[in-house]
C-alpha positions as CSV (number, residue, x, y, z in Angstrom):
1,X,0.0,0.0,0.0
2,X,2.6,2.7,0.9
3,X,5.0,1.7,-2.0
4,X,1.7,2.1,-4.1
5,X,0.8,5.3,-2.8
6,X,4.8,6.7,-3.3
7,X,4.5,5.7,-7.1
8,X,1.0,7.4,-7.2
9,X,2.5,10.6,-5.7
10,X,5.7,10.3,-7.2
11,X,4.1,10.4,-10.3
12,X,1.7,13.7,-9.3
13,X,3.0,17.2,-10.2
14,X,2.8,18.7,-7.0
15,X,5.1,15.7,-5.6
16,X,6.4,14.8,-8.6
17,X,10.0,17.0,-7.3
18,X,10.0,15.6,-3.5
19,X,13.1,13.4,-3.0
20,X,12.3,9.9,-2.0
21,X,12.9,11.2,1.9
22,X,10.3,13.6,1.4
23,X,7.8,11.4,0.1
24,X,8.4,9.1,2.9
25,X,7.8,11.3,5.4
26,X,4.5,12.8,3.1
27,X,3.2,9.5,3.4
28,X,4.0,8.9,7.2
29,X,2.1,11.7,8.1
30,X,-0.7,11.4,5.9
31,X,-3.6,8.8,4.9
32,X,-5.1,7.5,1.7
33,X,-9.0,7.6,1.2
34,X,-11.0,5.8,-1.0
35,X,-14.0,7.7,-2.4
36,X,-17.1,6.2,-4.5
37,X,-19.4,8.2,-6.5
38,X,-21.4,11.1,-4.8
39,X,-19.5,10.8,-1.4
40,X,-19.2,14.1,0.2
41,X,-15.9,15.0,0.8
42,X,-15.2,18.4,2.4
43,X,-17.4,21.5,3.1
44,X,-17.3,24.7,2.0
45,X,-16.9,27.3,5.2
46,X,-15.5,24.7,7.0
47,X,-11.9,24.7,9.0
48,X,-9.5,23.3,6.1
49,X,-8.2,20.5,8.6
50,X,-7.0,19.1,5.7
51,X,-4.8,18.8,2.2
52,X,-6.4,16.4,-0.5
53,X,-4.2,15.8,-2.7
54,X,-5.7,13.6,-5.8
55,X,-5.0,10.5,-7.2
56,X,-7.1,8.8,-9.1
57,X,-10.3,9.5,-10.2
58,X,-12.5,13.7,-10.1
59,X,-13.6,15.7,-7.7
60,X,-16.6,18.4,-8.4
61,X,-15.8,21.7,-6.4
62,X,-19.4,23.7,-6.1
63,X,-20.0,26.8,-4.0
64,X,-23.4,28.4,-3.2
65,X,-24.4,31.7,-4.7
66,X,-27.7,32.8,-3.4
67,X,-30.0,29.6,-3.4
68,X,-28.4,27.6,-6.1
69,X,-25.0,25.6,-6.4
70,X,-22.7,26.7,-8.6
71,X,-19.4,24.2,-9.7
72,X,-16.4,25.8,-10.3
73,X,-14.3,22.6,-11.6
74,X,-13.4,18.9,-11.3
75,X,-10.2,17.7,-10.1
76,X,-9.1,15.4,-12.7
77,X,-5.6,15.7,-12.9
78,X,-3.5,13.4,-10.4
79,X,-1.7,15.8,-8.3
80,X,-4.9,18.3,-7.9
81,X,-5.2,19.7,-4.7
82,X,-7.4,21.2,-2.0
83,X,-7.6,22.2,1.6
84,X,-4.7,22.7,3.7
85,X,-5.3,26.6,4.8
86,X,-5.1,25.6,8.4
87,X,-0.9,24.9,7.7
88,X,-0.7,28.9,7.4
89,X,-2.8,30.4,10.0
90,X,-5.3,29.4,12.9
91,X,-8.8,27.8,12.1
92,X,-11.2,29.9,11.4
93,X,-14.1,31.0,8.6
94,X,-10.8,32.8,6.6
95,X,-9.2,29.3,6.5
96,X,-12.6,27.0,5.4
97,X,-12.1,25.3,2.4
98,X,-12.8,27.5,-0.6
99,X,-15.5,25.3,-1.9
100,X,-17.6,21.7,-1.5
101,X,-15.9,18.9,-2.5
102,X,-18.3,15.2,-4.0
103,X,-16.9,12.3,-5.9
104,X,-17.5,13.1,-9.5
105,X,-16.4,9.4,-9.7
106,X,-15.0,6.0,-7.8
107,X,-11.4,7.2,-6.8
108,X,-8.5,8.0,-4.3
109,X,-6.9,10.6,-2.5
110,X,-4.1,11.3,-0.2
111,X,-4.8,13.2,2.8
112,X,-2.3,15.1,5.0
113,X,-3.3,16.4,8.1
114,X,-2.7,20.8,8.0
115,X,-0.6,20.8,10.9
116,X,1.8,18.0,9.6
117,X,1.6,19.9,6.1
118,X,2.7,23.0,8.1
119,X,5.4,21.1,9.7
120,X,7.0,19.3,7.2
121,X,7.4,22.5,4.5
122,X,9.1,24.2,7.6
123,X,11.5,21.1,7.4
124,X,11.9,20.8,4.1
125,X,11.9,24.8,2.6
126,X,11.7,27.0,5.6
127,X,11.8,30.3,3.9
128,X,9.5,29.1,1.4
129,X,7.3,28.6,4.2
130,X,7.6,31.9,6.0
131,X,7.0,33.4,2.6
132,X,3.8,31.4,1.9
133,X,2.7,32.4,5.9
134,X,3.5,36.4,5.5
135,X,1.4,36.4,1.9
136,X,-1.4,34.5,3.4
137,X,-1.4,36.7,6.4
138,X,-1.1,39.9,4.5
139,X,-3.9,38.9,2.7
140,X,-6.2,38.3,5.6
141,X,-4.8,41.2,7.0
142,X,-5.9,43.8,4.8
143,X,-9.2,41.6,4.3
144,X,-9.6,42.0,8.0
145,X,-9.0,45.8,8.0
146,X,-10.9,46.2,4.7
147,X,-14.0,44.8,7.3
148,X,-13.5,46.6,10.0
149,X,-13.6,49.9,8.0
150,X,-16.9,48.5,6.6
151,X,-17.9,47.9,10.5
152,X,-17.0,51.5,11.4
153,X,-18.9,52.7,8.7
154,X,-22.1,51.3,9.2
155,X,-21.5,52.0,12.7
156,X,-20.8,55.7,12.0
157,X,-24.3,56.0,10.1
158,X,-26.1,54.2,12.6
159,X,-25.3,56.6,15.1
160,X,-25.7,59.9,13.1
161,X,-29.4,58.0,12.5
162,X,-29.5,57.8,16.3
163,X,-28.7,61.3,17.1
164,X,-30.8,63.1,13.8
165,X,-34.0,61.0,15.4
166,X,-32.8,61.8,19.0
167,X,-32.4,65.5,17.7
168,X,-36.1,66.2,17.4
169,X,-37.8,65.0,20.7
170,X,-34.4,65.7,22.8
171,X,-35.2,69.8,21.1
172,X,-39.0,69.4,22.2
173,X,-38.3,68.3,25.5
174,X,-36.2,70.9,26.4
175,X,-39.0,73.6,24.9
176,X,-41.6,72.0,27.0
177,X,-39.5,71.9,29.9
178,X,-39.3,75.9,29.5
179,X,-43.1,76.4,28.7
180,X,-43.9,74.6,31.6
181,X,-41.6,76.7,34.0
182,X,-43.2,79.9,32.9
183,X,-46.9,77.9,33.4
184,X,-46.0,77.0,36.4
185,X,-45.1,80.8,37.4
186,X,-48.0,82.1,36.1
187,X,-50.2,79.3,38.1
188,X,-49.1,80.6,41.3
189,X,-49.3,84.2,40.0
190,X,-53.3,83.5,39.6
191,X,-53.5,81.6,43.0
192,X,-51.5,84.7,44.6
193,X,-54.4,86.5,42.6
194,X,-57.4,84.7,43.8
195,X,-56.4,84.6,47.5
196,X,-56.0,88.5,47.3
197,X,-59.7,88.6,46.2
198,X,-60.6,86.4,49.2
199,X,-62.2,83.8,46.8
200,X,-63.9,81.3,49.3
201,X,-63.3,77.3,49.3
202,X,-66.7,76.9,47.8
203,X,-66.0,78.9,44.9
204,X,-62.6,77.1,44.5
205,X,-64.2,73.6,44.5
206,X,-66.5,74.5,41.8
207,X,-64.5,76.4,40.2
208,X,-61.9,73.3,39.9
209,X,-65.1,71.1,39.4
210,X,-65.8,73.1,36.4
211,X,-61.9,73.2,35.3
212,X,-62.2,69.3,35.4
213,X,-65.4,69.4,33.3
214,X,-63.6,70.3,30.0
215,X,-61.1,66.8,30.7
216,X,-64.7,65.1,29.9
217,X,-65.6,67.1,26.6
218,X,-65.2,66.4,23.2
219,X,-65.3,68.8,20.0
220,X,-67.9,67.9,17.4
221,X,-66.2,70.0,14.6
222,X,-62.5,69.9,14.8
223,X,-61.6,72.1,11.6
224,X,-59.6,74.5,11.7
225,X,-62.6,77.0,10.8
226,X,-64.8,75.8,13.8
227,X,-61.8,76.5,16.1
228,X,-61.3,79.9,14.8
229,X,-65.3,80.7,15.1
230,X,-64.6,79.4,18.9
231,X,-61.8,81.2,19.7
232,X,-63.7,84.4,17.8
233,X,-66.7,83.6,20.6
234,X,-64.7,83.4,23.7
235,X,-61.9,86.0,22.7
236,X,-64.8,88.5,22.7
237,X,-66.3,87.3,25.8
238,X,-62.7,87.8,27.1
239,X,-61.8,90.9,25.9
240,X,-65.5,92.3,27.2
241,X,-64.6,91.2,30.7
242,X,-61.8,92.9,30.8
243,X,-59.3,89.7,30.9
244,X,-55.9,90.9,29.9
245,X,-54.4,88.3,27.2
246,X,-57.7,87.8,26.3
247,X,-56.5,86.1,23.0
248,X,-53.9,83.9,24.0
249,X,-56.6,82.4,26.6
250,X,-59.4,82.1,23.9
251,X,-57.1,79.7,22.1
252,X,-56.4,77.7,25.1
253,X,-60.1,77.3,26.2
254,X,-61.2,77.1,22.4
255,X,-59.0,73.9,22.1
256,X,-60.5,72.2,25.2
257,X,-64.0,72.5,24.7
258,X,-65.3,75.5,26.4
259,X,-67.8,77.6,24.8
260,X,-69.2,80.4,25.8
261,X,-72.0,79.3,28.4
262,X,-69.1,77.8,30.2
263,X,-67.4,81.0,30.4
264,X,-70.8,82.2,31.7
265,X,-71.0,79.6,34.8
266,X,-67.7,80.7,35.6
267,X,-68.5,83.8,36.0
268,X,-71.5,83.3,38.3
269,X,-70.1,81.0,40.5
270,X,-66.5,83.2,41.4
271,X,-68.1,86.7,40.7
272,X,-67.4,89.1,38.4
273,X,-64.1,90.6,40.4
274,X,-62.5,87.2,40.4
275,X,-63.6,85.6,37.0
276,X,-60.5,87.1,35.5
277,X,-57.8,85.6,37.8
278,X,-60.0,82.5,37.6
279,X,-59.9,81.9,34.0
280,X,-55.9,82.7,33.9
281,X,-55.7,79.6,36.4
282,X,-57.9,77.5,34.9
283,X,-56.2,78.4,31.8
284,X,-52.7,77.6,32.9
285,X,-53.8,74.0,34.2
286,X,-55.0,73.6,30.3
287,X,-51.6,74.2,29.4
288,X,-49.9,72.6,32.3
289,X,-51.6,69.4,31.1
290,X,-50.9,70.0,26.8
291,X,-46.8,70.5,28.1
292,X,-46.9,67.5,29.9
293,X,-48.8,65.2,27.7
294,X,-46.2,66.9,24.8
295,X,-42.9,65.9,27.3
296,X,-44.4,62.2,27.6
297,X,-44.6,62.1,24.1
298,X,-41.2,63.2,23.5
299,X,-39.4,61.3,26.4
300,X,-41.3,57.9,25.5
301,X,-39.9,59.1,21.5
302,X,-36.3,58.9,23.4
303,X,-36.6,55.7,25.4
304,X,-38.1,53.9,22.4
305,X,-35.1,54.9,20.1
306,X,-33.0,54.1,23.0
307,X,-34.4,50.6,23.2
308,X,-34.3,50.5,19.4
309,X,-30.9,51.4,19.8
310,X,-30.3,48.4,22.1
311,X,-32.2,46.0,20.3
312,X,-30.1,47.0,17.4
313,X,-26.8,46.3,18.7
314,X,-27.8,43.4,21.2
315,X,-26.7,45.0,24.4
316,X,-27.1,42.6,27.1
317,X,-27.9,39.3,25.1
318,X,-26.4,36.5,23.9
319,X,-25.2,35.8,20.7
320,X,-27.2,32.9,19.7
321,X,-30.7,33.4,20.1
322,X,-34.1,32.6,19.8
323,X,-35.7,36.0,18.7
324,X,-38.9,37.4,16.6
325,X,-36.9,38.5,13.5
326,X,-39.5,41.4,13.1
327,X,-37.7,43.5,15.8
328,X,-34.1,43.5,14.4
329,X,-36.0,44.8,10.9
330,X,-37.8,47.1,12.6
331,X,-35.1,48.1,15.2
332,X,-32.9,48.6,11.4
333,X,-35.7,50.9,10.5
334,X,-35.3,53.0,13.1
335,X,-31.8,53.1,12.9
336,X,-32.0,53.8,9.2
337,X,-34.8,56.5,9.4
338,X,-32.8,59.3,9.2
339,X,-31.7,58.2,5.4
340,X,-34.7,57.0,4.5
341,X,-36.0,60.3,4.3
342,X,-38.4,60.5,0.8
343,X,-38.7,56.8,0.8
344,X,-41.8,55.2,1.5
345,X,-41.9,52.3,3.8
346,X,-43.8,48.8,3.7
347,X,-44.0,46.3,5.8
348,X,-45.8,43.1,4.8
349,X,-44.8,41.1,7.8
350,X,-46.5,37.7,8.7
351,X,-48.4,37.7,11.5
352,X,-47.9,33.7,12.7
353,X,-44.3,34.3,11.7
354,X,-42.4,31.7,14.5
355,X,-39.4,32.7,16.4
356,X,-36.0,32.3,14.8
357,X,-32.8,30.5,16.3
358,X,-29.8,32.9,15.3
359,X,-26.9,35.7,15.8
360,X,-29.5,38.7,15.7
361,X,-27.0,41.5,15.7
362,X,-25.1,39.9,13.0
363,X,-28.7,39.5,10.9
364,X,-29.1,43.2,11.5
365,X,-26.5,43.8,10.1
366,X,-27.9,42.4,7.2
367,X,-31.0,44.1,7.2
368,X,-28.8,47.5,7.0
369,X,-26.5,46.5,4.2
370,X,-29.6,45.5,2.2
371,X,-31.8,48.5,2.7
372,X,-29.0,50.9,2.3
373,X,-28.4,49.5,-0.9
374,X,-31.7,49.7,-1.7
375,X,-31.8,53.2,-0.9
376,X,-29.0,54.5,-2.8
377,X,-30.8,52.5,-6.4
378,X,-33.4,54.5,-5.4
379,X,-31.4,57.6,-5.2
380,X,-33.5,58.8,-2.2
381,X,-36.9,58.6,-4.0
382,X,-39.4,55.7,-4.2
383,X,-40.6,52.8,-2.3
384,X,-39.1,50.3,0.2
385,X,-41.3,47.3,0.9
386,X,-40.2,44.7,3.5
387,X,-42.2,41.1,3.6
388,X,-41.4,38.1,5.9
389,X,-42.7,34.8,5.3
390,X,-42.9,31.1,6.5
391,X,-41.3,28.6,3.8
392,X,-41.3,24.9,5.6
393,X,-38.9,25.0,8.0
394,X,-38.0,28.3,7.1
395,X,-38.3,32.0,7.4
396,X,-38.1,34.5,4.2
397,X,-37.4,38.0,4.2
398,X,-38.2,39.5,0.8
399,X,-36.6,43.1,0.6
400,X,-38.0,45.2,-2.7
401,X,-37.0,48.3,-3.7
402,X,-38.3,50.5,-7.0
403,X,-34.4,51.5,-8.2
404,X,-33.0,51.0,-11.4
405,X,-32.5,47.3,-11.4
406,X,-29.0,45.2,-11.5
407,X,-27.5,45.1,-14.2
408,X,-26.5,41.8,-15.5
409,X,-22.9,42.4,-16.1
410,X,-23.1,43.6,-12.6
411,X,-25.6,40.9,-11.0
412,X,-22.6,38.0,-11.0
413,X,-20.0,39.6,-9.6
414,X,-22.6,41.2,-6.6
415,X,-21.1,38.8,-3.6
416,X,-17.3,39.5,-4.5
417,X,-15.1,41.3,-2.4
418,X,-14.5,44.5,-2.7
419,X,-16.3,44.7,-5.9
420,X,-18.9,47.9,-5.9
421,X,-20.5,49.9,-8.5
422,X,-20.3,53.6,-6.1
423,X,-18.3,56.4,-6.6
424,X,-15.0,56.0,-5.4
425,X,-15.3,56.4,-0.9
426,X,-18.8,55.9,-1.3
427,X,-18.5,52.4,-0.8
428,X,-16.3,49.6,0.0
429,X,-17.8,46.5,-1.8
430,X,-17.7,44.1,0.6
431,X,-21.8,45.0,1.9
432,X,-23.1,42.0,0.1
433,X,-20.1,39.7,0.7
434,X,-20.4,40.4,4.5
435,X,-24.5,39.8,3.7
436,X,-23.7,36.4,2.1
437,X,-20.8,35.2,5.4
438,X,-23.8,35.8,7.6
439,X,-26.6,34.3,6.0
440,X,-24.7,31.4,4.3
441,X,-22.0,30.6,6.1
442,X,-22.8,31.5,9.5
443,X,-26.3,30.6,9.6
444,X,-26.7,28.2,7.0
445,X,-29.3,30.3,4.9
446,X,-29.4,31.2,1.7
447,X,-29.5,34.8,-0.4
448,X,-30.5,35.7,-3.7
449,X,-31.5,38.7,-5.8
450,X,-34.2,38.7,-8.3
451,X,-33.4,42.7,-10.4
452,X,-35.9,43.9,-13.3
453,X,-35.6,47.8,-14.1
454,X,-37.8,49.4,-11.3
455,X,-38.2,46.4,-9.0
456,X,-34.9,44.4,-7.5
457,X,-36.0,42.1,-4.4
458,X,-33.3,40.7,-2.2
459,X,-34.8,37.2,-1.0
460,X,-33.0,36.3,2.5
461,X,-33.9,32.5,3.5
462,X,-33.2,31.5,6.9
463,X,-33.6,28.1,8.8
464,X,-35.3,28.5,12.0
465,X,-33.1,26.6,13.8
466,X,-29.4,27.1,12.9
């Protein structure tokens, strides 16, 4: 067996030039495998453990692109090889085998572990090997740093999205904050008021009864012309009572319902001496309330981007997760809002869509990378509709912009690295290529695009358990 497997390698270009020495040792440290028709070999994305090196018979190499297999080439050639990354640098996705490797047909191959591979170049060519390590490393190096670039920028935008939607409610806190000092002044002002006209505790109950009143009523005509005929009505009634900023109370009182037989009862329950310090009070409750009910809106505004925020990046959970894949795409949306500015917005989400088992920051970021792209082939103008689905055992997330379409020249080259069709800084081209490590290689998914001029739909499909 081992003085057949020295001819067979002997007579293999890669081992053709080994000295007999060399090939003894090749062979101590490796293993022959027999292979019949169909047998799957290696896997694509996983730890090259390994160098096949063939002998006899082929060996189909296929890679996924998007939801279909694609082959690349058969080893047919004795001497062929594939695997071994592991020899040059620590196990990891960068050092997966390139591709999947099935019997095209009954054959052999020689297998030599990565770390003895590793070894015995060191023995035999050290500098070649130091030389092979440094390119390799270089390689992944610059890969690496091409990444982290991409990470930084998507984490750049995400948080000038955070503080633009921030921006607005943080602005109308801080002006209700300062309405509602000056309110508050005012409010005492008119108590300070009233107690000078020795109103009694009678007339203060009712008189808050009948503050409290206009919490119950509602507006039958809400127009803008109905609101102007009411503020008209009470403005006068004001004005003819002698209530200084008559106008700026008629609007209050206008927008909570009083009328002018309220303004009446008022007056006949305080007196006429006191209905003007009355009515300012009363007034600055109305207001009071509108500021508050205005800085719960804005502060429940900031805590929900906050926990969008956090839903986002996954503060506090674990990687792997069992999650409803609706919040990371609408967490994205959130994040994204700020550039989606002109773009209308769909969701089409399934309602009985089950819980997903996955890495649910790393799936945002797919969610971003897709529906930024979207947005710049839409330029900033059209529509964005997102739909989730239930396929078997698996979830779909269809996302559909209106842009220009793919090209075709362009669609088969979409998943390369570093390949891009934006202006030069504008992009990276390694959005999709990150995309396609998450869904296909880290959660086993698959990702396709389906581009007609007007309508391109990225179709994410996702196992629900990984």
């Amino acid at each position: 067996m081992t003085v057949a497997v020295i001819d067979d390698l002997r007579a293999a270009f890669l081992t053709g030039s080994l000295s007999d020495d060399q090939l003894a040792a090749l062979v101590a440290a490796g293993h022959e495998l027999q292979f019949n028709f169909d047998d799957p070999l290696f896997q694509e994305g996983v730890p090259a453990d390994h160098l096949w090196i063939l002998l006899e018979g082929q060996i189909e190499l296929s890679r996924r692109s998007g939801n279909q297999t694609v082959v690349l080439m058969t080893m047919a050639t004795p001497g062929q090889w594939a695997g071994g990354l592991t020899a040059w640098a620590e196990a990891s996705v960068d050092t997966g085998y390139r591709a999947t490797g099935r019997a095209a047909s009954d054959g052999r191959a020689f297998l030599v572990p990565s770390a003895e591979l590793g070894r015995l170049v060191g023995e035999w060519l050290p500098f070649g090997k130091h030389m092979i390590m440094g390119v390799y490393q270089t390689v992944r190096s610059i890969d690496a740093t091409a990444r982290q670039r991409e990470s930084l920028v998507a984490l750049g935008t995400m948080a000038a999205g955070l503080a633009h939607e921030i921006n607005n409610p943080a602005a109308a806190s801080l002006r209700s904050v300062d309405a509602l000092r000056a309110t508050c002044d005012e409010m005492l002002a008119s108590l300070v008021d009233l107690a000078e006209h020795s109103i009694t505790a009678e007339q203060f109950i009712e008189l808050d009864r009948l503050r409290r009143e206009l919490d119950d009523r509602s507006i039958a005509d809400t127009s803008s012309i109905a609101a102007m005929d009411r503020e008209e009505v009470i403005g006068t009634w004001l004005e003819e009572h002698g209530v200084k900023q008559a106008w700026q109370l008629a609007a209050d009182f206008a927008s909570a319902g009083a009328d002018r037989a309220w303004l009446e009862t008022v007056d006949a329950v305080v007196g006429s001496e006191r209905v003007a310090s009355s009515l300012r009070w009363a007034s600055t409750t109305i207001s009071a309330a509108t500021l508050l009910s205005e800085l719960t809106e804005a502060l429940n505004r900031i805590a929900a981007l906050v926990q969008s925020a956090k839903s986002y990046s996954q503060m506090d959970r674990a990687a792997l997760q069992t999650f409803d894949i609706h919040e990371g795409i609408d967490s994205t949306l959130v994040m994204l809002a700020a550039k989606l500015e002109g773009i209308a917005v769909e969701r089409a989400f399934a309602a009985d869509l089950p819980p997903i088992e996955a890495y649910a920051s790393e799936l945002n970021q797919v969610w971003t990378n897709l529906i930024d792209n979207a947005k710049d082939a839409m330029e900033g103008h059209g529509s964005l509709r997102i739909a989730t689905r239930r396929d078997g055992d698996c979830v779909v997330v269809d996302v559909t912009d209106s842009g220009s379409g793919i090209p075709p020249e362009v669609e088969t080259h979409i998943f390369e690295p570093f390949f891009t069709t934006k202006d030069v800084g504008k992009g990276t081209g390694l959005g999709l290529d990150i995309t396609r490590r998450i869904v296909v290689d880290h959660h086993g998914g698959e990702i396709a695009f389906d581009s007609v001029p007007g309508k391109t739909t990225a179709t994410v499909r996702l196992p629900l358990r990984r």
